[in-house]
TORLUMRO-414967 format. One line per field, with one value per atom (N, C-alpha, C, CB): y, z, x; atom name; residue in one letter. Coordinates in nm, 3 decimals, m for minus. Each point is the difference from the previous one (the first is absolute). Glycine has a CB too. Layout:
REM residues N
py	(Y:...)
pz	(Z:...)
px	(X:...)
vexlum	(CA:...)
setor	(a:...)
***
This chain:
REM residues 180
py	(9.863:m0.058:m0.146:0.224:m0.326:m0.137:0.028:m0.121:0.001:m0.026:m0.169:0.218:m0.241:m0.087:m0.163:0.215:m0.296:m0.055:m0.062:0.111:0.013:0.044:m0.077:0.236:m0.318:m0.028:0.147:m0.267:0.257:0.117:m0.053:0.033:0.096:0.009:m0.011:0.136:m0.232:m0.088:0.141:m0.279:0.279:0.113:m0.075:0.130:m0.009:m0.076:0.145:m0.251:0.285:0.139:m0.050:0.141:m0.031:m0.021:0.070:0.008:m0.072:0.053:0.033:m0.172:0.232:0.009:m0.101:0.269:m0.381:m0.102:0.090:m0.181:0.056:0.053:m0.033:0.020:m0.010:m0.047:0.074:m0.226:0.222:0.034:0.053:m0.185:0.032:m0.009:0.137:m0.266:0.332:0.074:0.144:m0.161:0.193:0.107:m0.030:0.065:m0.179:m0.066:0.094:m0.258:0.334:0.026:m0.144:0.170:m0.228:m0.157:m0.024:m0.101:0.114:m0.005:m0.142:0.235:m0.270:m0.126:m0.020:m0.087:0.010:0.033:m0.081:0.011:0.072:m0.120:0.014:0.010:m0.091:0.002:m0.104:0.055:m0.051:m0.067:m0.152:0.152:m0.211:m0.127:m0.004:m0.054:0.145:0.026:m0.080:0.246:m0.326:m0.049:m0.073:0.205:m0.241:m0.131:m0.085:m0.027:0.032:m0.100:0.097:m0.246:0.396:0.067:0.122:m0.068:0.104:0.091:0.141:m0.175:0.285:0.093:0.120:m0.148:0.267:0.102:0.080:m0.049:0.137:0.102:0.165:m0.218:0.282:0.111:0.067:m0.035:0.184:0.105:0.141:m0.131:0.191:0.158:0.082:m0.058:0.163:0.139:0.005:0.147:m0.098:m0.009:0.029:0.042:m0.057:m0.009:0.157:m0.229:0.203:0.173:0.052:0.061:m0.082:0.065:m0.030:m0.062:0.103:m0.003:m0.080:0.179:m0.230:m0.124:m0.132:0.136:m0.122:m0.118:m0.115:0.182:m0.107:m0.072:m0.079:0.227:m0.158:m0.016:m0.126:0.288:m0.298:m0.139:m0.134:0.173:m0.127:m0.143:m0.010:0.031:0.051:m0.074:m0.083:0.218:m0.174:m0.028:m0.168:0.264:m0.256:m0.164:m0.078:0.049:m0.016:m0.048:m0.062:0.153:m0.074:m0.042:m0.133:0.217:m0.193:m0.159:m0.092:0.106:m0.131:m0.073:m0.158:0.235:m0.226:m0.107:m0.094:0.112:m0.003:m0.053:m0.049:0.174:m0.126:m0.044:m0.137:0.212:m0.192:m0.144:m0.122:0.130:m0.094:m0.089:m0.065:0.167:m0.083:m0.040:m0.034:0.115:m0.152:m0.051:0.109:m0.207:0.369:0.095:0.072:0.006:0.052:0.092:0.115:m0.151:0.280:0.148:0.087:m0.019:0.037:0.112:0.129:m0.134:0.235:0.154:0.005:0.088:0.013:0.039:0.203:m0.311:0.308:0.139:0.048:0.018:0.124:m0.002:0.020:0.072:m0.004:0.009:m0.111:0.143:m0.113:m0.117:m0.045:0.107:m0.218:m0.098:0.114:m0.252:0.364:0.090:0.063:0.056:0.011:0.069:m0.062:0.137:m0.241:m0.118:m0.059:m0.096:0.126:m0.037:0.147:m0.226:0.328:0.156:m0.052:0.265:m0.268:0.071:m0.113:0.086:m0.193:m0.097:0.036:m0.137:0.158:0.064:0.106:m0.099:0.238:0.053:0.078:m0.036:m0.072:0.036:m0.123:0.129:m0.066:m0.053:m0.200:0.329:m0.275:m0.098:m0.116:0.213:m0.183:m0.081:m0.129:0.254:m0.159:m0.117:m0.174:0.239:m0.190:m0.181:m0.069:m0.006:0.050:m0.026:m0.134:0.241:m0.336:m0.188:m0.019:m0.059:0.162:0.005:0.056:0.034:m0.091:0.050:0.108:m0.213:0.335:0.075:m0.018:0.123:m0.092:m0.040:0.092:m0.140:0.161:0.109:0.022:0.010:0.033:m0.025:0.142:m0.128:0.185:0.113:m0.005:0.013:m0.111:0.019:0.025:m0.130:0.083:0.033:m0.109:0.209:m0.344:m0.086:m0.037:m0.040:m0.033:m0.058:0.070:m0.090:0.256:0.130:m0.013:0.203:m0.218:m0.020:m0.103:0.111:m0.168:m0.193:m0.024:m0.111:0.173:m0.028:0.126:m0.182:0.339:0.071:0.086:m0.182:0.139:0.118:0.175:m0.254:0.245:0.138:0.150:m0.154:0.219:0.096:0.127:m0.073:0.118:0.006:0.130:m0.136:0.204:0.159:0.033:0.061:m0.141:m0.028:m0.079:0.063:m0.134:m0.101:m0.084:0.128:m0.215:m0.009:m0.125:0.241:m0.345:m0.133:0.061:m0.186:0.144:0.036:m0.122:0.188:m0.128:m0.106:m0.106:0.156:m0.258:m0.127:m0.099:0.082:m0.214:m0.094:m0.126:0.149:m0.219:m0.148:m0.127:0.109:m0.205:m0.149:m0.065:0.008:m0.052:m0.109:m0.153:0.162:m0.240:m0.172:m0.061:m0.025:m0.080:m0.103:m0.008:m0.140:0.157:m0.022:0.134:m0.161:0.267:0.117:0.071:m0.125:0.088:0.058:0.100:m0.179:0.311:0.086:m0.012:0.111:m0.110:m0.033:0.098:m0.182:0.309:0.160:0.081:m0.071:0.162:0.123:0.132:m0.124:0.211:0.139:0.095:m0.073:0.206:0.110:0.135:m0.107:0.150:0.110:0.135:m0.151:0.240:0.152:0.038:0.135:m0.088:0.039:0.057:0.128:m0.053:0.026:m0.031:0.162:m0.296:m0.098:m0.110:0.062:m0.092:m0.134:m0.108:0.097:m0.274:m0.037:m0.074:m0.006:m0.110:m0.086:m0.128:0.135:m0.160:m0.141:m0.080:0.059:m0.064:m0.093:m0.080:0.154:m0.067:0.000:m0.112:0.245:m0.246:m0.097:m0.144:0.194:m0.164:m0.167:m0.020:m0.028:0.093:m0.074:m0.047:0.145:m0.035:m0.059:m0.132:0.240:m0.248:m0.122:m0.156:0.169:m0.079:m0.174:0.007:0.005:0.074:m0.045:m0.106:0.270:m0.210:m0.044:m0.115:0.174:m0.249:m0.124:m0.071:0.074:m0.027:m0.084:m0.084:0.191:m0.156:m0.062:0.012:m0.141:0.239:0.016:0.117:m0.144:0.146:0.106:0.105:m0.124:0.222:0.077:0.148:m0.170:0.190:0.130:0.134:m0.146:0.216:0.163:m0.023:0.161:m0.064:m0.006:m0.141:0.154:m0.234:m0.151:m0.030:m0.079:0.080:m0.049:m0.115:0.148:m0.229:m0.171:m0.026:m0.045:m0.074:m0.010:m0.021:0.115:m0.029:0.043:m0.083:0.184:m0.187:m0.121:0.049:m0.122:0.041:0.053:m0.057:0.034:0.032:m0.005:m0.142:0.197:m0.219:m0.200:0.009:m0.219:0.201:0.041:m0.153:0.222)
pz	(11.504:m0.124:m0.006:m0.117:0.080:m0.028:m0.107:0.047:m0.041:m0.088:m0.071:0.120:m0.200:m0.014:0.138:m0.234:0.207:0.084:0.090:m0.061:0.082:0.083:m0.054:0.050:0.063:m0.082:m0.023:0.112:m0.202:m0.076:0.090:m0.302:0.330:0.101:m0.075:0.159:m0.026:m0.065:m0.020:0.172:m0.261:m0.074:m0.029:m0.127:0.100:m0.029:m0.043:0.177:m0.331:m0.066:m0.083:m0.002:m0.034:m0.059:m0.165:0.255:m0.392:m0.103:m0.114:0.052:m0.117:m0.158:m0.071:m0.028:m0.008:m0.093:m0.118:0.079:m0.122:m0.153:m0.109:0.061:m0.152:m0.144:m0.030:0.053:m0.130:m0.050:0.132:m0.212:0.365:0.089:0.092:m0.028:0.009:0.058:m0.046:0.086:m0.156:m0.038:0.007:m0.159:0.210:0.045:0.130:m0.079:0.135:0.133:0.153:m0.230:0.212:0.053:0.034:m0.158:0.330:0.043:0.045:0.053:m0.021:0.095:0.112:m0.201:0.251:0.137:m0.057:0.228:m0.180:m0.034:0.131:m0.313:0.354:0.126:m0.035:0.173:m0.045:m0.029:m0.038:0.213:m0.142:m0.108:m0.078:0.062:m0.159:m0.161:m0.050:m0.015:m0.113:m0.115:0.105:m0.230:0.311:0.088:m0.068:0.139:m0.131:m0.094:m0.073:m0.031:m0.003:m0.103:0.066:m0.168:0.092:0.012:m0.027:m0.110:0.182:0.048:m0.017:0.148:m0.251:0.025:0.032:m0.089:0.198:0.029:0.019:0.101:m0.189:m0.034:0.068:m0.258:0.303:0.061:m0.070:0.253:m0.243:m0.091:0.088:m0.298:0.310:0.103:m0.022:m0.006:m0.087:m0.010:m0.145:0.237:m0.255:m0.133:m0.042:0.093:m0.244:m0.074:0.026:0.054:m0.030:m0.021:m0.135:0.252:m0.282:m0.114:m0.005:m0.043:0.117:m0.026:0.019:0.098:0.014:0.020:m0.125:0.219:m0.257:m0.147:m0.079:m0.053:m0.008:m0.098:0.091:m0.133:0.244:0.092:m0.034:0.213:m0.138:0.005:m0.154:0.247:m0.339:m0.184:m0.002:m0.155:0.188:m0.050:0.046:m0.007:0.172:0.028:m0.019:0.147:m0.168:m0.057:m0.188:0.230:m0.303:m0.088:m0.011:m0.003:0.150:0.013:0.064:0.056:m0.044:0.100:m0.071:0.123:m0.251:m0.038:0.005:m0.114:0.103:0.019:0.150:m0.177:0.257:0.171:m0.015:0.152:m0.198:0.014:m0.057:m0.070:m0.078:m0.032:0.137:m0.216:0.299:0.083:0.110:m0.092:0.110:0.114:0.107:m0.058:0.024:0.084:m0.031:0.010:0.100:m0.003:0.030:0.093:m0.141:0.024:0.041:m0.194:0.323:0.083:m0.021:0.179:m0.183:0.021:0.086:m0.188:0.295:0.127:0.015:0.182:m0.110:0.015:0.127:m0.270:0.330:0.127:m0.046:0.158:m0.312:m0.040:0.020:m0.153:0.167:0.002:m0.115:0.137:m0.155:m0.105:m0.117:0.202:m0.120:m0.093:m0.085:0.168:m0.092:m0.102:m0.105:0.155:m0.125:m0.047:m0.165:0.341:m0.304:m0.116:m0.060:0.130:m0.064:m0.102:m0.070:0.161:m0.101:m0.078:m0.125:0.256:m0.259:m0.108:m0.071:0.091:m0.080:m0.059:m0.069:0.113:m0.073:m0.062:m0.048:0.075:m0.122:0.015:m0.140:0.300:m0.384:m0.146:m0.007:m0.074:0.095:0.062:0.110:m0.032:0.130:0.122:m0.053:0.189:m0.263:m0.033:m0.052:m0.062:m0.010:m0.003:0.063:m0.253:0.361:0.090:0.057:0.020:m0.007:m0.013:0.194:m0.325:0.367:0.124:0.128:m0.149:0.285:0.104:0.056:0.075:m0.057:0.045:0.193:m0.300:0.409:0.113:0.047:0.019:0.103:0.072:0.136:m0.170:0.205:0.108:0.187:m0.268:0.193:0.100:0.102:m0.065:0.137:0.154:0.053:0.013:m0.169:0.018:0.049:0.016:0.039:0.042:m0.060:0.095:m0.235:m0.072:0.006:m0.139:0.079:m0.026:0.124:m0.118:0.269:0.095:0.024:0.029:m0.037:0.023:m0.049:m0.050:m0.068:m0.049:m0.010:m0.128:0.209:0.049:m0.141:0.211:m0.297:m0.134:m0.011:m0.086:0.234:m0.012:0.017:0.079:m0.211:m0.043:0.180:m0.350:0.411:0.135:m0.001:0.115:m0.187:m0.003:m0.093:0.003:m0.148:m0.053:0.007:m0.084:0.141:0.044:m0.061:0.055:m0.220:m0.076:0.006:m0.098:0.033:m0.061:m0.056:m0.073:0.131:m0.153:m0.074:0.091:m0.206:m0.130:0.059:m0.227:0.271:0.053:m0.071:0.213:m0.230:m0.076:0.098:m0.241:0.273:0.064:m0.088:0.129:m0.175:m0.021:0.065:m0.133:0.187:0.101:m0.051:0.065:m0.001:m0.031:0.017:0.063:m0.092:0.035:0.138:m0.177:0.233:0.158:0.031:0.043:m0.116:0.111:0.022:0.130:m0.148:0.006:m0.094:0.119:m0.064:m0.075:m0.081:0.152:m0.279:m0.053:m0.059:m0.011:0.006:m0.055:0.017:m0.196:0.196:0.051:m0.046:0.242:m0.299:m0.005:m0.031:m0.025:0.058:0.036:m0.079:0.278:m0.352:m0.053:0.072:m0.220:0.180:0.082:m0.109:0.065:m0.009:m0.056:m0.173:0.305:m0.273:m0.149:m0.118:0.114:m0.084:m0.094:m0.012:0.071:m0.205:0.001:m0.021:m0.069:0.054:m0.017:m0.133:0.250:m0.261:m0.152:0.038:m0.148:0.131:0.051:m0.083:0.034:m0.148:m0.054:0.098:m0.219:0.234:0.124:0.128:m0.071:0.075:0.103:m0.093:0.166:m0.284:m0.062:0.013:m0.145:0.119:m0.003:0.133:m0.187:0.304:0.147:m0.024:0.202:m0.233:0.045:m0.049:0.003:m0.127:m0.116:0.070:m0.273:0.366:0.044:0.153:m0.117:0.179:0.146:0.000:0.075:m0.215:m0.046:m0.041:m0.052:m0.011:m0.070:0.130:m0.235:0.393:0.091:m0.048:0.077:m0.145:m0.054:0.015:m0.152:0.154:0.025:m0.119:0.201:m0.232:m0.079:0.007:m0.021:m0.091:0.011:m0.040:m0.038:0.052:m0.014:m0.174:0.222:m0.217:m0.130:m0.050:0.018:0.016:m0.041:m0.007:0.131:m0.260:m0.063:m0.035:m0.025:0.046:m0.053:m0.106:0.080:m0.085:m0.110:m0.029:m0.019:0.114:0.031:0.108:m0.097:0.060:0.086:0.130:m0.181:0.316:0.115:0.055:0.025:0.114:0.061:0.010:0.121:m0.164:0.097:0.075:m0.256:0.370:0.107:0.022:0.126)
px	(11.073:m0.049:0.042:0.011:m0.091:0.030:0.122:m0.263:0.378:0.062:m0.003:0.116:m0.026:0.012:0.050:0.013:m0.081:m0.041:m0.140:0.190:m0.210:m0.105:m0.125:0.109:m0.231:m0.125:m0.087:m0.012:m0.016:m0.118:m0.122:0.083:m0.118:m0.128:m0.102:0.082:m0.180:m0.166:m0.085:m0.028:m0.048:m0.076:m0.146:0.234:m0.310:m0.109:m0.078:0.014:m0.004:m0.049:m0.098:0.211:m0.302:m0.105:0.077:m0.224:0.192:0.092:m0.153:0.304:m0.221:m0.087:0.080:m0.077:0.060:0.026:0.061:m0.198:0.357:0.000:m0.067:0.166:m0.103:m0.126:m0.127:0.054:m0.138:m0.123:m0.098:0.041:m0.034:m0.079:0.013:0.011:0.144:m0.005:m0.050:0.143:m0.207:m0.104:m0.172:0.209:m0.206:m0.125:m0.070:0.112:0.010:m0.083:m0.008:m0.170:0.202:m0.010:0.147:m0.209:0.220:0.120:0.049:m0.043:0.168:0.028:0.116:m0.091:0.080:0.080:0.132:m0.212:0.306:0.100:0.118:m0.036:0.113:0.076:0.123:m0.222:0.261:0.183:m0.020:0.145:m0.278:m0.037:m0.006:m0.066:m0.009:m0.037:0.103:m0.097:0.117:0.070:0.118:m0.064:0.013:0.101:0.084:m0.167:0.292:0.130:0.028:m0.065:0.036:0.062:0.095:m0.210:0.282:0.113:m0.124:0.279:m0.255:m0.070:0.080:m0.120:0.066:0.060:m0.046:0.098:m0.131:m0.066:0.086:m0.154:0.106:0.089:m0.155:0.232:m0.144:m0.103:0.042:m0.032:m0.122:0.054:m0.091:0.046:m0.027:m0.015:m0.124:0.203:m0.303:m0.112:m0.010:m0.057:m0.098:m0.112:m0.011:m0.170:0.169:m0.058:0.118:m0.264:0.362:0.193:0.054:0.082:0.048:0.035:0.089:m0.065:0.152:0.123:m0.068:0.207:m0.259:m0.082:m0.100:0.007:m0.059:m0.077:0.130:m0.210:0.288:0.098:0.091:m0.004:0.007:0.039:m0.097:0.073:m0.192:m0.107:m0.015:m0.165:0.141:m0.001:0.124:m0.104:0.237:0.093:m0.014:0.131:m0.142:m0.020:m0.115:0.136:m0.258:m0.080:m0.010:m0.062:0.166:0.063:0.081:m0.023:0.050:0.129:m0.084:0.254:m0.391:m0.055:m0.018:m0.126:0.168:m0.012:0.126:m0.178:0.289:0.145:m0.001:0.125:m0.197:0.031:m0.028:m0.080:m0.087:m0.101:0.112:m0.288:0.350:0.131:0.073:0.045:m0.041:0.107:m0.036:0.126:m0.272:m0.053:m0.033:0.124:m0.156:0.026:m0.136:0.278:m0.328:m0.156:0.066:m0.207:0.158:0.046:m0.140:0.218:m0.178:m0.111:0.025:m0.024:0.004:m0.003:m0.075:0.036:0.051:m0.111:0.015:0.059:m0.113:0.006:m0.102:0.061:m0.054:m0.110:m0.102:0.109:m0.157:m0.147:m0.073:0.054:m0.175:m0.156:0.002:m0.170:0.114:m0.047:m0.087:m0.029:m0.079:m0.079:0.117:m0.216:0.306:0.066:0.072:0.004:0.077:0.094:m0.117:0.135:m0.221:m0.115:m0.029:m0.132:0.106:m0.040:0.136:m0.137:0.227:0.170:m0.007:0.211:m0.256:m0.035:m0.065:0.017:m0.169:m0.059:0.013:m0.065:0.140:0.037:0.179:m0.268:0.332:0.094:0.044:0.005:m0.008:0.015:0.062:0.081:0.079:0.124:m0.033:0.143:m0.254:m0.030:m0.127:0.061:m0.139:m0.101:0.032:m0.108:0.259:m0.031:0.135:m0.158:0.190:0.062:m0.053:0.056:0.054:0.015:0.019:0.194:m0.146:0.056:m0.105:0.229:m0.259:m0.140:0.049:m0.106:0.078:0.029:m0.072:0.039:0.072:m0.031:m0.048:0.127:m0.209:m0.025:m0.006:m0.081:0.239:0.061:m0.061:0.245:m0.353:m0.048:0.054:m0.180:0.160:0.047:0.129:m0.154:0.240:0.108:0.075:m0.075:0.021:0.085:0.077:m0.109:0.103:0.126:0.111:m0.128:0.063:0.129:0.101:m0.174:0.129:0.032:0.076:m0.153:0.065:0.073:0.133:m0.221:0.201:0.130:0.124:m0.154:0.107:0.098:0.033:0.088:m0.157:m0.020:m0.068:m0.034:m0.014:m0.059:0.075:m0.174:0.158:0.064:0.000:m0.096:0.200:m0.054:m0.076:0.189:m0.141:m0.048:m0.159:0.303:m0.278:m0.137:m0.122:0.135:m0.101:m0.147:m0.013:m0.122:0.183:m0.055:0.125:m0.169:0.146:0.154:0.092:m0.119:0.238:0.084:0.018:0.145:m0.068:m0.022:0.080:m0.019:m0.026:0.044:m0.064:0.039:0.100:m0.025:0.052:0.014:m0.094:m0.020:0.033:m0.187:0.313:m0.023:0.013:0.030:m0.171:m0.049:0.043:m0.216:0.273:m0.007:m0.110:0.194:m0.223:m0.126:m0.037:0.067:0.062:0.009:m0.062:0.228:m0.209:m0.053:0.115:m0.177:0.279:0.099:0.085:m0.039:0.080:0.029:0.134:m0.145:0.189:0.099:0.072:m0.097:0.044:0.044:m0.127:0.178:m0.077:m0.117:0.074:m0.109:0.069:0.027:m0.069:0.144:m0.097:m0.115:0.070:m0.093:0.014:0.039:m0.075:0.051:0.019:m0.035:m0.178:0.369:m0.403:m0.177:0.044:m0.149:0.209:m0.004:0.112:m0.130:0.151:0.088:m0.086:0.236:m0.272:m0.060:0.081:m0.176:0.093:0.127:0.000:0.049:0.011:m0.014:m0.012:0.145:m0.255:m0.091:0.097:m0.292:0.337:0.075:0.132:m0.083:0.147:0.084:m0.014:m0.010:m0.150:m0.045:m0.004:m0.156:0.107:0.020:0.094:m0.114:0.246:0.149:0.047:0.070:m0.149:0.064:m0.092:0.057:m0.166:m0.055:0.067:m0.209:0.206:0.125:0.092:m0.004:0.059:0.139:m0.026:0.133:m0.250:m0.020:m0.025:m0.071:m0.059:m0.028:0.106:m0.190:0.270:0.098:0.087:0.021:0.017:0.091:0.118:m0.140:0.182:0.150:0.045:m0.023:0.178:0.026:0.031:0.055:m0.116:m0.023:0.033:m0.133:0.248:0.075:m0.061:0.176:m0.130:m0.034:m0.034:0.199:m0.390:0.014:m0.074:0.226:m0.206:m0.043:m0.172:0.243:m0.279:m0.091:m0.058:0.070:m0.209:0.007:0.055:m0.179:0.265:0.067:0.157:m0.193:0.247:0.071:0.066:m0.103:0.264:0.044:0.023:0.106:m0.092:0.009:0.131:m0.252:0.252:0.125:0.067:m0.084:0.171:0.007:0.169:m0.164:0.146:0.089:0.079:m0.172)
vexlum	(N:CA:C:CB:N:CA:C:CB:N:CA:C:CB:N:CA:C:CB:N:CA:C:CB:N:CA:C:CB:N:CA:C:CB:N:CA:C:CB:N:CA:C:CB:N:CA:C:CB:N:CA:C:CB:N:CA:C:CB:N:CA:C:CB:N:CA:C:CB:N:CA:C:CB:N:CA:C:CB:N:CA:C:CB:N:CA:C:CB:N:CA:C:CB:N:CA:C:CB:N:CA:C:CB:N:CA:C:CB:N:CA:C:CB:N:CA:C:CB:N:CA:C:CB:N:CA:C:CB:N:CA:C:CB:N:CA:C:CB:N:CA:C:CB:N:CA:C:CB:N:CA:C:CB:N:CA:C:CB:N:CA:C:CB:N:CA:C:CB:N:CA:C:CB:N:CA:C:CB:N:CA:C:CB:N:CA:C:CB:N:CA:C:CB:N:CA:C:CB:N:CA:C:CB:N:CA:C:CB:N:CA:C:CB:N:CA:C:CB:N:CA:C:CB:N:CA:C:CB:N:CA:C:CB:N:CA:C:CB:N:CA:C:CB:N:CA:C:CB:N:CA:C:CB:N:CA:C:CB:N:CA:C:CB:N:CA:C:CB:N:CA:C:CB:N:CA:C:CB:N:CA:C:CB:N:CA:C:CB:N:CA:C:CB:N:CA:C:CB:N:CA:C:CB:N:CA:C:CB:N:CA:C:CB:N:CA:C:CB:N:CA:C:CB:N:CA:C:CB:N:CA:C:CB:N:CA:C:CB:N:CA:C:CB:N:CA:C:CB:N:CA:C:CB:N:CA:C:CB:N:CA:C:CB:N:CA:C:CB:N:CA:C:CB:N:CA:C:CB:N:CA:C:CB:N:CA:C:CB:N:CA:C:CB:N:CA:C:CB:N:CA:C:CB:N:CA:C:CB:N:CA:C:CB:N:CA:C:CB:N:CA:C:CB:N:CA:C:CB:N:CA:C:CB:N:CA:C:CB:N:CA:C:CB:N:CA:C:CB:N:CA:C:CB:N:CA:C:CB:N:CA:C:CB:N:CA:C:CB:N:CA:C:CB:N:CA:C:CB:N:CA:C:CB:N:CA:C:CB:N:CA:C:CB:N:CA:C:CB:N:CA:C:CB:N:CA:C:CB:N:CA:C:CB:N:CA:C:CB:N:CA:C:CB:N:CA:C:CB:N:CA:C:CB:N:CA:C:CB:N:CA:C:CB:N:CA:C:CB:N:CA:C:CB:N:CA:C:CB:N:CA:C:CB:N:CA:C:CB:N:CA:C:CB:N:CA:C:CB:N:CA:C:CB:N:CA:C:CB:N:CA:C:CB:N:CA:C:CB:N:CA:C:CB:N:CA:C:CB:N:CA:C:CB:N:CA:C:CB:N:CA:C:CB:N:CA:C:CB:N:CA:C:CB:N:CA:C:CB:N:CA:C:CB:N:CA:C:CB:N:CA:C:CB:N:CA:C:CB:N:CA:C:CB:N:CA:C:CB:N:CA:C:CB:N:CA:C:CB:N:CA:C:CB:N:CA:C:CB:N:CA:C:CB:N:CA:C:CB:N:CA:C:CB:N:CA:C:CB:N:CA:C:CB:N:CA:C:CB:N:CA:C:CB:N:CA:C:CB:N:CA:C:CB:N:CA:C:CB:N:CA:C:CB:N:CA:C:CB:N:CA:C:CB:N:CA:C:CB:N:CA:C:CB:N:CA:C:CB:N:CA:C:CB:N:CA:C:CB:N:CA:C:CB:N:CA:C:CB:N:CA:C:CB:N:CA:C:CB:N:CA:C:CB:N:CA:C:CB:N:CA:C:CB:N:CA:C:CB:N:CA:C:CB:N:CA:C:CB:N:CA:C:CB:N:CA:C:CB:N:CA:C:CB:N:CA:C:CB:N:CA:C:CB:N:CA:C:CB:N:CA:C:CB:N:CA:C:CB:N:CA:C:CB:N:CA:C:CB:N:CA:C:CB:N:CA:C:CB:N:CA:C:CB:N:CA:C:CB)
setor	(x:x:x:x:x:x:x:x:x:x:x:x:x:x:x:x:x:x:x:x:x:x:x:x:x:x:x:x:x:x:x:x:x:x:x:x:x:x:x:x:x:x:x:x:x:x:x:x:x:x:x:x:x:x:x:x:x:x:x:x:x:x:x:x:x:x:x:x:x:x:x:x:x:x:x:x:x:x:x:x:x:x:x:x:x:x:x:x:x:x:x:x:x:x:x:x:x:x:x:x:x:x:x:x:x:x:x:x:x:x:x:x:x:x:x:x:x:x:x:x:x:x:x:x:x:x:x:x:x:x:x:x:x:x:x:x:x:x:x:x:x:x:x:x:x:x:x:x:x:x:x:x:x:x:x:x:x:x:x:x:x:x:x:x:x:x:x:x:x:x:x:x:x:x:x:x:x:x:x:x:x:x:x:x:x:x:x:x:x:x:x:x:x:x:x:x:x:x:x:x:x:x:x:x:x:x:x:x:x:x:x:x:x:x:x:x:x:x:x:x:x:x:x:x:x:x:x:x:x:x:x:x:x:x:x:x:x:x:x:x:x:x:x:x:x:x:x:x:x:x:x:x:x:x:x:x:x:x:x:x:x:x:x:x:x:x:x:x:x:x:x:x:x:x:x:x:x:x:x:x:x:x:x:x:x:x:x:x:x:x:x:x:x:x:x:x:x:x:x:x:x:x:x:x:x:x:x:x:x:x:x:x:x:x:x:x:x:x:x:x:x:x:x:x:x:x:x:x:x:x:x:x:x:x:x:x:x:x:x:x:x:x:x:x:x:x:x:x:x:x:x:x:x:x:x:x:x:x:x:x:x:x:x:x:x:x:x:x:x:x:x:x:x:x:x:x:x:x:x:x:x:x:x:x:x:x:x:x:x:x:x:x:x:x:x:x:x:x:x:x:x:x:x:x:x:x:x:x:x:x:x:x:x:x:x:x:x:x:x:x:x:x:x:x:x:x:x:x:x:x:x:x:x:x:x:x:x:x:x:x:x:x:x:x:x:x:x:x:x:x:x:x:x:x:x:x:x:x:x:x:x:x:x:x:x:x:x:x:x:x:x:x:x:x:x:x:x:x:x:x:x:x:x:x:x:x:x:x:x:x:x:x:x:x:x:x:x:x:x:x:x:x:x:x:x:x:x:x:x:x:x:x:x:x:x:x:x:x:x:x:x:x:x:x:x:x:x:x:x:x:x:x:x:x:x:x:x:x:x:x:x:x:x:x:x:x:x:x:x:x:x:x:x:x:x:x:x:x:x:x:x:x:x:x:x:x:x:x:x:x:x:x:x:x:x:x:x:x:x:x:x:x:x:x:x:x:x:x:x:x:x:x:x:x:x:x:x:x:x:x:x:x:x:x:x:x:x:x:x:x:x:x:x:x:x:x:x:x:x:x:x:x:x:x:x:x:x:x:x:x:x:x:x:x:x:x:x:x:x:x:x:x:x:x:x:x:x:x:x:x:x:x:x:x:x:x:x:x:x:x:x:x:x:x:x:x:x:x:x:x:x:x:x:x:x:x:x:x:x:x:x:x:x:x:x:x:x:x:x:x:x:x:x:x:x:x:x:x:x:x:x:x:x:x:x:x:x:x:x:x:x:x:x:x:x:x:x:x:x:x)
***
């Protein structure tokens, strides 16, 4: 599995757009160029039409405006196709006005690429990616399939990673940091 450090592997998935466009039916490609100069989070979930999974992508699609604050785009990927990634929109109450593109990783490369694949189920585990501008991975963690996680959690790693300071257990923006 990539860790921290590591460059995040070049991609190039076909997504259902967030926002309104994405119940359009009308897909777009998006890849490791996409939103060039921005901080990148790409979290992965096992698959579509499950039950932990939804209650994840709302939760960060909720925060997608707090990312954009921070100069940061948030992907969801998963191995379903773009068709399903759109039924599960379509019908799935919570998903429709989802701010965030849902990816559609089939072939399995990204899941791969980046050493997230659940080995026995076939499917991502709940893995969370903060990419730098550079491409570079700055945290990463992976929860077991049936633990979700708390996207919030990722805003605070991110205020801490942006900030260049050293920042203690617990530590929130705002909040004074280490000075050594």
């Amino acid at each position: 599995m990539l860790t921290v450090g590591d460059k995040f592997p070049s991609f190039d998935l076909t997504a259902v757009p967030g926002g309104p466009e994405g119940l359009k039916g009308e897909f777009v490609q998006i890849s490791d160029k996409s939103d060039a100069g921005k901080w990148k989070i790409v979290f992965f979930w096992p698959k579509d039409f499950t039950f932990v999974c939804p209650t994840e992508i709302v939760a960060f699609g909720k925060l997608a405006k707090d990312f954009a604050d921070r100069d940061a785009v948030v992907y969801g990927v998963s191995i379903d196709s773009e068709f399903v990634h759109l039924n599960w929109r379509l019908h799935h109450e919570d998903l429709k006005g989802l701010q965030i593109p849902m990816l559609a990783d089939i072939k399995r490369e990204l899941t791969e690429g980046t050493g997230v694949m659940a080995k026995d189920a076939g499917v991502a585990l709940r893995a969370t990616f903060v990419v730098d501008p550079q491409g570079i991975i700055r945290h990463v963690s992976v929860n077991d399939l049936s633990v979700g996680r708390n996207p919030q959690e990722i805003v605070r790693i991110l205020d801490g990673l942006q900030s260049d300071e050293l920042c203690p257990c617990n530590w929130k923006q705002g909040d004074d940091f280490i000075k050594v």
